[in-house]
N, C-alpha and C positions, 0 to 999 in steps of 0.2 A: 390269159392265165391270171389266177386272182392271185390275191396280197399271200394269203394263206399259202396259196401250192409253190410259191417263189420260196417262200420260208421254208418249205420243207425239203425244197429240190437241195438250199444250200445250208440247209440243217446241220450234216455234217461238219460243216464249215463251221458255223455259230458252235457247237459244240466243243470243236476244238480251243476255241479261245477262250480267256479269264474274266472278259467282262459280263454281267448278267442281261441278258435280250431276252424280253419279252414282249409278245405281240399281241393289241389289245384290237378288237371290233367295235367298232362306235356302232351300236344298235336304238336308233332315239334316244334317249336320255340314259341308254345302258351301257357301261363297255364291259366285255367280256372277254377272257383270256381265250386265244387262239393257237397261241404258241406260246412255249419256254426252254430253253437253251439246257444242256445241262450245270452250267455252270450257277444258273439263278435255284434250279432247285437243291442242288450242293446248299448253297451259300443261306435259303430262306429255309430248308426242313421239308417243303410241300411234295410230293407224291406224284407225279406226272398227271394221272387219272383225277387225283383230287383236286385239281387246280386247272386244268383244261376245259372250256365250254359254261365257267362259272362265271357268275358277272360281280362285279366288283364287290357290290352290297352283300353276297352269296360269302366271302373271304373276309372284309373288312367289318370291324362293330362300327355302330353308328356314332361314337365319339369320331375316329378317327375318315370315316367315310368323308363325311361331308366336306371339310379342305381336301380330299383327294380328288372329289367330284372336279372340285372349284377348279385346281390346278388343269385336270383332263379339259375339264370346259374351254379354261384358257385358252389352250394350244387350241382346239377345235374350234374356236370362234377366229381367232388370232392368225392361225393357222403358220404358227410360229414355232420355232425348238426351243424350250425351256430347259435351262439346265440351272441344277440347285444341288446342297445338299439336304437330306431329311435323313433320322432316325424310323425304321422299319421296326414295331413291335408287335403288329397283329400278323407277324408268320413264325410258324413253330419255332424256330429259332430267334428268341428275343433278342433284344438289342443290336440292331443291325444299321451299321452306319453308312451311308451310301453316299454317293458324288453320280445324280443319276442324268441323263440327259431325254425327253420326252419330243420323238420325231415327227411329227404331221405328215400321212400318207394318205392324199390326194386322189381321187378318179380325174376321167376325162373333163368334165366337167366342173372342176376345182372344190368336189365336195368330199371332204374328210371323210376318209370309210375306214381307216386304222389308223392306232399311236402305237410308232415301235420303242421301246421303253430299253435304253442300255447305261446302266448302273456299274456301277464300278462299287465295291465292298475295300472298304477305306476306316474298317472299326480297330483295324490292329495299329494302324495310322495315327488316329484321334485318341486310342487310349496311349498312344507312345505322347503325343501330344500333349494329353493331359497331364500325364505324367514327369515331363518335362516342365511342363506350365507348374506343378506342384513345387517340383524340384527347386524351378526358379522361387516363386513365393518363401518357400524356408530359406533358401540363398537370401535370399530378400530382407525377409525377419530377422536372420541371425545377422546378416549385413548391416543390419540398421540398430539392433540389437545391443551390438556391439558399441562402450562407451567412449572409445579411441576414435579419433577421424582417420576414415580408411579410403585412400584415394586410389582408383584404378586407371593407369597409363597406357597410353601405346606408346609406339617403339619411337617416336617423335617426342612425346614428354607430355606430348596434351591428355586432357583429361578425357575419359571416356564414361565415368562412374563415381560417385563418392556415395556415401553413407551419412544418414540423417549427425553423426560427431561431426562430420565436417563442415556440415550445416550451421551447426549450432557454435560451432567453433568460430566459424568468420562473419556467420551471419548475412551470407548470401544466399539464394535460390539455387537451386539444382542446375537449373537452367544456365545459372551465369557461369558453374566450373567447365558445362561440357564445351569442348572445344579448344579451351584455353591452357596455356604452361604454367609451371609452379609460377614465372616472375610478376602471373599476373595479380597473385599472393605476398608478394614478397616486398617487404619495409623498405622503401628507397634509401639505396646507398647500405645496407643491410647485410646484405644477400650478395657472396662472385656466383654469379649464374652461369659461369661456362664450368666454373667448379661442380655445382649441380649438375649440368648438363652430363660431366664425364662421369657423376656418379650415378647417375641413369644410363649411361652405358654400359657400364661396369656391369649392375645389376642385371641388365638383361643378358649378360653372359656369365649370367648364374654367380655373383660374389655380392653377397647379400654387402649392404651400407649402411653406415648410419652415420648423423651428421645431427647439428644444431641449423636451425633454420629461423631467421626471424620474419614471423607474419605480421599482417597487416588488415585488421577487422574490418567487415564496410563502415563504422561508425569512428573510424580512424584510428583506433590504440593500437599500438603496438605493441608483441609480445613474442617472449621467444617458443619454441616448442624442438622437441628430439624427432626426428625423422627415420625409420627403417625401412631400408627398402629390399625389396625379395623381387625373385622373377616368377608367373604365375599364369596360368591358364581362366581365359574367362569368354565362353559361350564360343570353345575350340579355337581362340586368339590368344596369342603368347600376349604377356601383360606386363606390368610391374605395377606389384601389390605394394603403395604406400603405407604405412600406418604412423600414427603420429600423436603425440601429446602435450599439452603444452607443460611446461616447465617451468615459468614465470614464479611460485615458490622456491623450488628448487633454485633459481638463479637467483631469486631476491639472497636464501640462505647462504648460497655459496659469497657474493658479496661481504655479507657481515658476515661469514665464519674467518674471512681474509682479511675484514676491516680488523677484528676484533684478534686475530692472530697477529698482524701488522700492530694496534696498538699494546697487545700482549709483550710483543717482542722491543715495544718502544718505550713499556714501564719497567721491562726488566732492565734495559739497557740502561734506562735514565736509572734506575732503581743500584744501579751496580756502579754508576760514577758516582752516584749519590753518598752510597757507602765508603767510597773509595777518597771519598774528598772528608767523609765526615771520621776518616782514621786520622786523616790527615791533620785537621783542627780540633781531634781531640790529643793527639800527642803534643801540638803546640802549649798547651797550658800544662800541661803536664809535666811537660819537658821543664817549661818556669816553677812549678811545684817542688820538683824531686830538687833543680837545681837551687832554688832559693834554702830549700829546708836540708840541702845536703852542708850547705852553707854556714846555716844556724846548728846544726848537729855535728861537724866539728870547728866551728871556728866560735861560738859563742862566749868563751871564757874572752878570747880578745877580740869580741865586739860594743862598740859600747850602745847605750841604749838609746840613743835616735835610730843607728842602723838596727839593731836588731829589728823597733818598728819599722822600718823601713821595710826589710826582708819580708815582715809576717804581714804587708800589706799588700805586696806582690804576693804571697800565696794566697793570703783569703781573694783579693783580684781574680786570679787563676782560676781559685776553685770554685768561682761565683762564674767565672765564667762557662767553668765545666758543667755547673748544675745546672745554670740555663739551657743551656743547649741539651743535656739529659731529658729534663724538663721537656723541652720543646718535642727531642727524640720520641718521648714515652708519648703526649698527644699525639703524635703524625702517625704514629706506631695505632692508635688507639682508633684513627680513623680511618685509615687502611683496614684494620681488622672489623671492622664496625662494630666495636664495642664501648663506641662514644657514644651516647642518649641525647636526645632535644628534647626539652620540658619548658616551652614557653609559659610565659607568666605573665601576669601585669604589674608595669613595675614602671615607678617616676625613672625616667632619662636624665633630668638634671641632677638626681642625686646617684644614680647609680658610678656619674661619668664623673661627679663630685669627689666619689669615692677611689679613682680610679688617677686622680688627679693630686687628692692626698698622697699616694703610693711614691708619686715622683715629685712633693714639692722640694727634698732636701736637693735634690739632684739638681732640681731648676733654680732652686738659691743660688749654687754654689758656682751655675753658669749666668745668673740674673738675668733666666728667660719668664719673662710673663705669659702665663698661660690663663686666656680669657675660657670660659664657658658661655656661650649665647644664649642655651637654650634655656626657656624660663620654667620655671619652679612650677610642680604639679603637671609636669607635661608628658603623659602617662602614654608608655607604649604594651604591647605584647611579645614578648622575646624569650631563651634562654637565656639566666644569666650568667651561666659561664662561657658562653659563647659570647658574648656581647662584654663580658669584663676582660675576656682572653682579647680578643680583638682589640678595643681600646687600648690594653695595654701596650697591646705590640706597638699600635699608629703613636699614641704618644710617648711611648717610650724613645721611640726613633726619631720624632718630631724633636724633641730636647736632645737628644745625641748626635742629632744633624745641623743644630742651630749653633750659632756662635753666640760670644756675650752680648746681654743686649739685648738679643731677639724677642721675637713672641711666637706663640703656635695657640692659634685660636679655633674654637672647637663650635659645629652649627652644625644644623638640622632644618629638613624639612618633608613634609608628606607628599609624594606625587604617586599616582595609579597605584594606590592601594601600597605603596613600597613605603618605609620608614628608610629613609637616607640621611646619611651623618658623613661628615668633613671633618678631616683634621689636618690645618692649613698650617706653614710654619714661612718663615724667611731665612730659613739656613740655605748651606749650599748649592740644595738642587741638586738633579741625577742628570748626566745626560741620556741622551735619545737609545743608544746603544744600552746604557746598563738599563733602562728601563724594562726593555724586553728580557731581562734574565730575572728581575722581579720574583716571578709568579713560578719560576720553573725551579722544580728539586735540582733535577740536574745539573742545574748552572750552578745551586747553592751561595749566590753573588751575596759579597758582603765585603764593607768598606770601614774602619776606624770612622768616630764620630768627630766633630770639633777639638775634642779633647784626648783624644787618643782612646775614646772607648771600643772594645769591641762587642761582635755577634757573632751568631751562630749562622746568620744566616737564612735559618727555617722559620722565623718569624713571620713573615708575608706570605711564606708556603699556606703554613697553617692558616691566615688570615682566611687566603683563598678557600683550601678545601673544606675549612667550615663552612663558609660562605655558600659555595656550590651544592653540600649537604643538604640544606634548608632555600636551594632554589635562588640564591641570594646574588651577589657580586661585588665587585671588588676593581677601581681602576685607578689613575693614579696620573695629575696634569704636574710636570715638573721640567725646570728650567735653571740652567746652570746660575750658580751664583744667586738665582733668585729667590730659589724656595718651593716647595713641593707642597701637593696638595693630594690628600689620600680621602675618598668618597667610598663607605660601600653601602649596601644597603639591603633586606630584606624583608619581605613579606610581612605584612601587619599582622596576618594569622597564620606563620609558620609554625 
């Protein structure tokens, strides 16, 4: 019985079934169709009659014959089963995708006298395929797309996926997230990771999370970032969808919006003992005003004339006291609102500080303190000068109301890193350690009688400072009890 009348006996049979048989004749260098199932002529378009008894080259064009030869040859020399898949397009029905298998059928002799050919039609397969493969690709695109780092979990916390954000965010390789848990991200000492851990539980029984997370770059910074997490399907696997951003602005802002709240609430504070102390030292002179001139307003007929001077030298006192401190009020008031101006100039130091030195010599008679000036004549800085004669005045004003009789407060200068610094040295009292630090502070407002029972306001050295500070400047202060105090500030040559 030949290869042919077998085929036909169980024709029926090949019929029934879904895969494509077809039975070819090796005729010397020919093969011709012998047989075809119905299911191959379903599947290809051909005609029973049209395709029966025809040999290859008779069906196929001569682009696509020749590899067809080549393959048939194979198996015929070989004598081997090849299985591949190929695209069918020279049968009525274009584009036909196949997963086909090519039999070697043997005589007594072991000489190849047919190839039975059984195909499998797998185009509905390969377009689902492709389709898929597309699907993935825009998942892909828009995954990468996306400028947030988006990290994909399984149900363990390791990574399975990230997106080119997350890349670029820690600046590892693709390579290095899969496999790995957030901790292998995460700032030492930074991160509770069993915290984490329950918030990826969470997540994946659907309660979305979010959290602050501090990461950790390959190139070592540290940075914080916001975390959300969602639960998510990804290639029919339950997942949790990371997404993530850093926050490193955001956190810097929120800092200084709390420094600057914390010091807001520290100038109001100091700002409201400030006031509260400066009621207080302005009803003391006032209280010696109203009372000395309630004094003179009725008792004058029976005062005689040393007291009445006496009384009218306790008010002008008072009220000399009162203007100073007003005085002082109205600057601090002027620098707080910044409506004080700086207009350096160029201007001789020795005669400025000259001038400044005139102002307090009646004062320094009447205590027979000697005040030197060191600095030599034509010795020409850049400064504001009413910032520079306000200053002065305050050091040596204080420098004479803290010295006793006898003393001296000797006044030097010199140029270091671009700064002009000046000294105003004296041998009076001396502060101690304690009142030194209330200095510089409003809200301490610290202030002591001088040698002679002078008083202050107080806000003298305040101002000193905040000038100072203004024009980038400083202001510090070496003092020891009984021995005498030394007041240094200094600023920029071309403030």
């Amino acid at each position: 019985m030949t290869v042919k009348q077998d085929f036909k006996n169980f024709k029926f049979i090949f019929d029934t079934v879904e895969d494509l048989i077809f039975l070819l004749r090796k005729e010397n260098n020919s093969y011709i169709f012998e047989e075809a199932n119905k299911s191959y002529l379903n599947a290809t378009g051909f005609e029973y009659k049209d395709l029966i008894g025809k040999r290859l080259d008779e069906i196929l064009s001569e682009k696509v014959l020749k590899n067809v030869i080549k393959t048939y040859n194979d198996v015929s020399h070989r004598k081997i089963t090849l299985r591949f898949e190929e695209i069918w397009n020279d049968v009525p029905r274009k584009n036909l995708h196949v997963d086909i298998q090519l039999i070697p059928v043997l005589n007594k002799n072991k000489i190849l006298t047919h190839i039975i050919g059984s195909a499998r039609d797998i185009t509905e397969k390969k377009l689902k395929e492709k389709e898929i493969k597309e699907i993935e690709l825009s998942y892909k695109d828009l995954f990468n797309s996306v400028t947030e780092a988006i990290y994909l979990h399984d149900k363990t916390g390791a990574f399975i996926d990230v997106n080119s954000g997350a890349l670029k965010m820690y600046g590892y390789n693709k390579a290095d997230f899969i496999g790995k848990t957030p901790e292998f991200l995460s700032a030492e000492g930074k991160n509770d990771m069993n915290l984490i851990k329950g918030y990826i539980k969470k997540a994946f029984q659907g309660e979305t999370q979010v959290f602050n997370f501090w990461g950790k770059r390959k190139n070592g910074v540290i940075f914080p970032k916001e975390v959300i997490l969602n639960r998510g399907m990804y290639r029919g696997i339950p997942v949790i969808i990371a997404t993530a951003r850093e926050i490193s602005e955001k956190y810097e802002s929120d800092i200084k919006l709390k420094k600057y709240a914390e010091e807001l609430q520290e100038a109001n504070n100091s700002k409201d003992k400030f006031f509260s102390l400066l009621a207080h030292d302005l009803r003391s002179p006032f209280n010696g005003i109203l009372g000395f001139s309630k004094v003179l307003f009725e008792e004058i007929d029976n005062l005689s004339r040393e007291e009445i001077k006496e009384y009218i030298s306790y008010v002008y006192s008072s009220s000399k006291n009162v203007y100073n401190l007003i005085e002082n009020l109205l600057q601090w008031t002027k620098i707080q609102t910044g409506r004080i101006y700086f207009q350096p100039i160029s201007m001789d130091l020795y005669e400025e500080i000259y001038k400044v030195i005139n102002l307090y010599t009646t004062m320094a008679i009447e205590k027979k303190i000697t005040i030197i000036n060191t600095i030599p004549v034509n010795t020409f800085v850049k400064a504001d000068q009413n910032l520079l004669n306000s200053i002065l005045q305050n050091l040596i004003s204080n420098s004479i109301k803290f010295t006793g009789p006898g003393g001296k407060v000797v006044i030097s200068y010199i140029r270091k890193d671009n700064f002009t610094i000046i000294s105003v040295e004296d041998n009076g009292i001396g502060i101690s350690e304690d009142n030194i630090n209330k200095l510089f502070k409003i809200e301490a407002q610290f202030s002591t009688n001088g040698t002679n029972n002078e008083q202050g306001s107080g806000l003298g050295l305040v101002l000193c400072k905040e000038l100072l500070t203004k024009t980038k400047g400083f202001i510090k202060v070496d003092s020891k009890l009984n021995e005498g105090s030394k007041f240094t500030f200094g600023f920029p040559n071309s403030h």
